[in-house]
C-alpha positions as CSV (number, residue, x, y, z in Angstrom):
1,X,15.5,-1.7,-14.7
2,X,11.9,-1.1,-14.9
3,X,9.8,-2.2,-12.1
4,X,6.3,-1.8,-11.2
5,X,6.0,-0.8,-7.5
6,X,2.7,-1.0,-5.9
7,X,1.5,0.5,-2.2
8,X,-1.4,-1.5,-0.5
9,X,-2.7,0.6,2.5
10,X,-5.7,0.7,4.5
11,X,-7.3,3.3,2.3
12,X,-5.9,3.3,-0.8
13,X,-3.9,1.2,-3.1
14,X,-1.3,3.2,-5.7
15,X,1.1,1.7,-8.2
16,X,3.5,3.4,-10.8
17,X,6.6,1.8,-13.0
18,X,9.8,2.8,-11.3
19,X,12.7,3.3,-13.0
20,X,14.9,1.5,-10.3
21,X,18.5,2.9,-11.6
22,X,17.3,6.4,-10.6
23,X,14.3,6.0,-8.4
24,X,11.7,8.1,-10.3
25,X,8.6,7.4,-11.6
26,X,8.3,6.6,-15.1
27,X,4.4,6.9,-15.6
28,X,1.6,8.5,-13.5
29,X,0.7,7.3,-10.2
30,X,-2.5,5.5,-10.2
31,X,-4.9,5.3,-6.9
32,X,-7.7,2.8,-5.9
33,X,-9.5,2.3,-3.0
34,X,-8.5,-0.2,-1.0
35,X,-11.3,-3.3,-1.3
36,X,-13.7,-3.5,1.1
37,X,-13.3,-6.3,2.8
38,X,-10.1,-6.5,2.0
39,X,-9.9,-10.3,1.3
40,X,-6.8,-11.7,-0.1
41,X,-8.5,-12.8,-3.2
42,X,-9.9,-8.9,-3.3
43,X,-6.8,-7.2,-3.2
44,X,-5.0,-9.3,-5.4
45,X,-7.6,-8.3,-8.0
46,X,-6.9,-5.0,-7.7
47,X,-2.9,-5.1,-7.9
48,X,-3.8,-7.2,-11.0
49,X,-5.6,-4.2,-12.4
50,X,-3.6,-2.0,-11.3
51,X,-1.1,-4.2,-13.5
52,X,-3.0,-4.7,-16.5
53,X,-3.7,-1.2,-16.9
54,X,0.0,-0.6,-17.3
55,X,0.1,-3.5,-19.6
56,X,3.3,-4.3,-17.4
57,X,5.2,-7.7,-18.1
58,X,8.0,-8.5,-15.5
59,X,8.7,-8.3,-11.8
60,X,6.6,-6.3,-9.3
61,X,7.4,-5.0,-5.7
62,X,4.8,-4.6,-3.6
63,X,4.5,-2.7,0.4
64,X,1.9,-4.7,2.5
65,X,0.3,-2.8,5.7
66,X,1.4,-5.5,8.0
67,X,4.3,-7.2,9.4
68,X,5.8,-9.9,6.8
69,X,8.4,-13.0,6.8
70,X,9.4,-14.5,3.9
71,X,6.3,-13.7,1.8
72,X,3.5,-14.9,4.8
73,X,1.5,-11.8,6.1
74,X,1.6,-12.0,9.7
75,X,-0.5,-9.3,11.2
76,X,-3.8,-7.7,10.2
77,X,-4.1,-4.2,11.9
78,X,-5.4,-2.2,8.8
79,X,-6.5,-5.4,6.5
80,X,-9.0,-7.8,6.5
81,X,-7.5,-10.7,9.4
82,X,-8.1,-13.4,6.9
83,X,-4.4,-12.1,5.6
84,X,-3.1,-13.4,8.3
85,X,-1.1,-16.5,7.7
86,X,-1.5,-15.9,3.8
87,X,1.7,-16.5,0.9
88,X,1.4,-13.0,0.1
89,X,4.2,-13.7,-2.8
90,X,2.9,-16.7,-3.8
91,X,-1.0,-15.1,-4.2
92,X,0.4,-12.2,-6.1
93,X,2.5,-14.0,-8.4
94,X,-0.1,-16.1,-9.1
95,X,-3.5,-13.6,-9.6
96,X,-0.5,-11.4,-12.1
97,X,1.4,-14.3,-13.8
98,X,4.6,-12.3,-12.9
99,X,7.1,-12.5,-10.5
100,X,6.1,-10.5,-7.1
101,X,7.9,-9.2,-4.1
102,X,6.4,-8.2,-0.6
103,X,7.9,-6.5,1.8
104,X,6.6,-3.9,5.0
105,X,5.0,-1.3,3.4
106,X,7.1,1.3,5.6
107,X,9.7,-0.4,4.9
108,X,10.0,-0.1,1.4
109,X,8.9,3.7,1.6
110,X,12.2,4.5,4.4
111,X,14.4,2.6,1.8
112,X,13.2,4.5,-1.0
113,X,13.4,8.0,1.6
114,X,17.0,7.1,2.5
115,X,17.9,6.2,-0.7
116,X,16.2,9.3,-2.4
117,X,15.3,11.9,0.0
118,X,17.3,14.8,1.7
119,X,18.3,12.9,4.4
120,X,21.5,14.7,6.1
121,X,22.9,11.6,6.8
122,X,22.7,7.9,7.5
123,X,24.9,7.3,10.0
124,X,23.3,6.3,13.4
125,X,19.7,5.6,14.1
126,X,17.1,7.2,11.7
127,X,13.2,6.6,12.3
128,X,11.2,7.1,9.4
129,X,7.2,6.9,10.2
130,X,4.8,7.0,7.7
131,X,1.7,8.5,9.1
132,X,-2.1,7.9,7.4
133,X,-4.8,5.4,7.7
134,X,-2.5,3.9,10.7
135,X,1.0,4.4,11.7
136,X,4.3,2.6,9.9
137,X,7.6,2.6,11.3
138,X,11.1,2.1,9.4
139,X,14.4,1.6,11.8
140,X,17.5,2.4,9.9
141,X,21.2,1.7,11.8
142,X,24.1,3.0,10.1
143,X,21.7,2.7,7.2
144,X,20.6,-0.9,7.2
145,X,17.0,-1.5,8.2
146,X,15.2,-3.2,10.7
147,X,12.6,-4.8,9.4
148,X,8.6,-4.6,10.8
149,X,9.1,-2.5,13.4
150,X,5.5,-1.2,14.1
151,X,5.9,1.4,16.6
152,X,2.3,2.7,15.5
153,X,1.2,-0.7,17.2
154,X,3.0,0.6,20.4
155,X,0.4,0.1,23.6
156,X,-0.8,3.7,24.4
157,X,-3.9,5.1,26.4
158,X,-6.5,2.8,27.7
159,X,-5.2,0.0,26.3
160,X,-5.4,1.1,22.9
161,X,-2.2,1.3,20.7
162,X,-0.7,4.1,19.5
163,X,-2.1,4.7,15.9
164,X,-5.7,4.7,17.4
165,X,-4.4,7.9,19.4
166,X,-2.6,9.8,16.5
167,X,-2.8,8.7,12.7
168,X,-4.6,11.2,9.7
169,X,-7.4,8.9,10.2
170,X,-8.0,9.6,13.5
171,X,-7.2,13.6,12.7
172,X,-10.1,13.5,10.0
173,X,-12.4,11.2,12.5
174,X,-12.0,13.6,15.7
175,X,-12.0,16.5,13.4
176,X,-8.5,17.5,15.0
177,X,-7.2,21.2,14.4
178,X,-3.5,21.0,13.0
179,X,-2.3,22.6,16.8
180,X,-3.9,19.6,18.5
181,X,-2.5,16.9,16.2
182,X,0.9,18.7,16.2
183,X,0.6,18.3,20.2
184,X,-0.7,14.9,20.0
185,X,2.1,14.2,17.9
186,X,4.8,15.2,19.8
187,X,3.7,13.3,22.9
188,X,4.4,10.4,20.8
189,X,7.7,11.4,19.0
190,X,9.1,12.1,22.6
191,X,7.8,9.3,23.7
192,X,9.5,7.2,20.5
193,X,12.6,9.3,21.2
194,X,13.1,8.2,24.4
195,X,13.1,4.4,23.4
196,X,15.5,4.9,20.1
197,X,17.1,8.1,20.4
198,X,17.0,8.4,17.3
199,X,19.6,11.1,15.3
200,X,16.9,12.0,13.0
201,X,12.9,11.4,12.5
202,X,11.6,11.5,9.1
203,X,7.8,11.7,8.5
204,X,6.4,10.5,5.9
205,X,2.9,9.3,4.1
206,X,-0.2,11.3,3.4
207,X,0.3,13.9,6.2
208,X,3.8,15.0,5.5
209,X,2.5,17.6,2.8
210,X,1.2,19.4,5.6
211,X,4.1,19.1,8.1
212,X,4.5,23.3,8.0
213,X,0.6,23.4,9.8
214,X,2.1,21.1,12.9
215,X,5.8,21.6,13.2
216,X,5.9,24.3,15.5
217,X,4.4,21.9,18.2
218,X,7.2,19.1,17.9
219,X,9.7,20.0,20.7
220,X,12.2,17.2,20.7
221,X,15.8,17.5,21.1
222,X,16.2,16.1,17.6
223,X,15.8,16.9,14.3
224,X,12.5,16.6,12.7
225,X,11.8,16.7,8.8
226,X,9.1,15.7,6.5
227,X,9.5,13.7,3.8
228,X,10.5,14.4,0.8
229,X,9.1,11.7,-1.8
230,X,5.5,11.9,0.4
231,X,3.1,9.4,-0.6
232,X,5.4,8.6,-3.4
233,X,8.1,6.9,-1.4
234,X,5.8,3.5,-1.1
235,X,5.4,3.1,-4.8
236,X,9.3,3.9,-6.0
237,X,10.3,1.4,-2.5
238,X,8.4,-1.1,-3.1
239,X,9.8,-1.3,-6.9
240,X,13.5,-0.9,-5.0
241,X,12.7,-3.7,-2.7
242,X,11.8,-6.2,-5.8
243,X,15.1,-5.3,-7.1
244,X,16.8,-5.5,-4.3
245,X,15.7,-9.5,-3.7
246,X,16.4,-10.3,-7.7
247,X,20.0,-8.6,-7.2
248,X,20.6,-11.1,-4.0
């Protein structure tokens, strides 16, 4: 089935069709910036361009950057906080006249990496984190996820939360070299580790192209691995996740 899977992130905002059967992307992935302010009514404009310049007719899956139950957005870290409390199904479907599906947008991208990626295995506790404008978390068991976990939002230094202390944004911002971010980096992995033990950490989004310029500072006792779908995984996820919810 073809699906068209769209990413909304703090940043940016990419969609592609997915062929769903096989997981790969049937046309080129197109990028926008994310609106600024990113209103509801904002963003939906822009997924229904991002439709309309597919010309695509039928359902679309989308990743949100926030924590989301049954459709309603319910947390605002990297998007505008009047989200919060919003249909997010209901606006989507409306602004595109299809049928629309919104899910985490790590979520979607760990489904589409367990599904898709070189993953050795997914038996026991797998932590996929997508790292970019913030942090995103996916928490697979024995394969089945755990919806909106947000361990970026995890209380850090000073009050702040984690993804204010270690993200690509913050990297660009401070003007990090790769060693320090690598060390930064593994302070938190251990850290994560500790609270999951976790039998394998996948890292994901916009950083894990450069995962050879940091790896040799990660010392955990587990294996580490980037991604293998990169920023990919949020677009052919999000199309999975829509497909998922019609097969139910």
């Amino acid at each position: 089935m073809q699906i068209l899977g769209i990413d909304i992130g703090g940043t940016g905002i990419k969609g592609g069709v997915v062929d769903t059967d096989t997981g790969q992307l049937l046309t080129e992935r197109v990028k926008v910036l994310t609106p600024v302010p990113s209103t509801p009514k904002s963003v939906a404009k822009v997924v229904n361009d991002i439709a309309a310049k597919f010309d695509f007719k039928g359902p679309i899956g989308l990743g949100f950057p926030a924590i989301i139950r049954k459709g309603i957005v319910c947390s605002a870290s990297n998007i505008d906080h009047s989200w919060i409390g919003t249909n997010s199904e209901t606006l989507f479907t409306e602004e595109t006249g299809q049928p629309c599906f919104v899910a985490n947008d790590a979520d979607v991208a760990g489904f589409a990496e367990m599904a898709y990626g070189e993953v050795p295995s997914s038996e026991g506790v797998v932590l996929f984190l997508t790292i970019g404008t913030g942090i995103g978390s996916a928490l697979f068991i024995d394969g089945k996820l755990v919806p909106n976990s947000e361990m970026g939002h995890l209380y850090w230094t000073n009050g702040e939360i984690a993804e204010k202390y270690i993200s690509n944004k913050v990297r660009k911002a401070e003007g990090m070299s790769w060693e320090l971010f690598g060390k930064r980096l593994n302070r938190y992995l251990l850290h994560i580790e500790k609270l999951f033990s976790p039998e394998l950490i996948i890292i994901g989004g916009g950083i894990s192209k450069d995962f050879g310029e940091f790896k040799s500072q990660l010392t955990l006792p587990v294996k580490v691995i980037p991604a293998i779908l990169q920023n990919s995984a949020g677009v052919i996820g999000a199309a999975m996740y829509a497909r998922s919810r019609m097969d139910s």
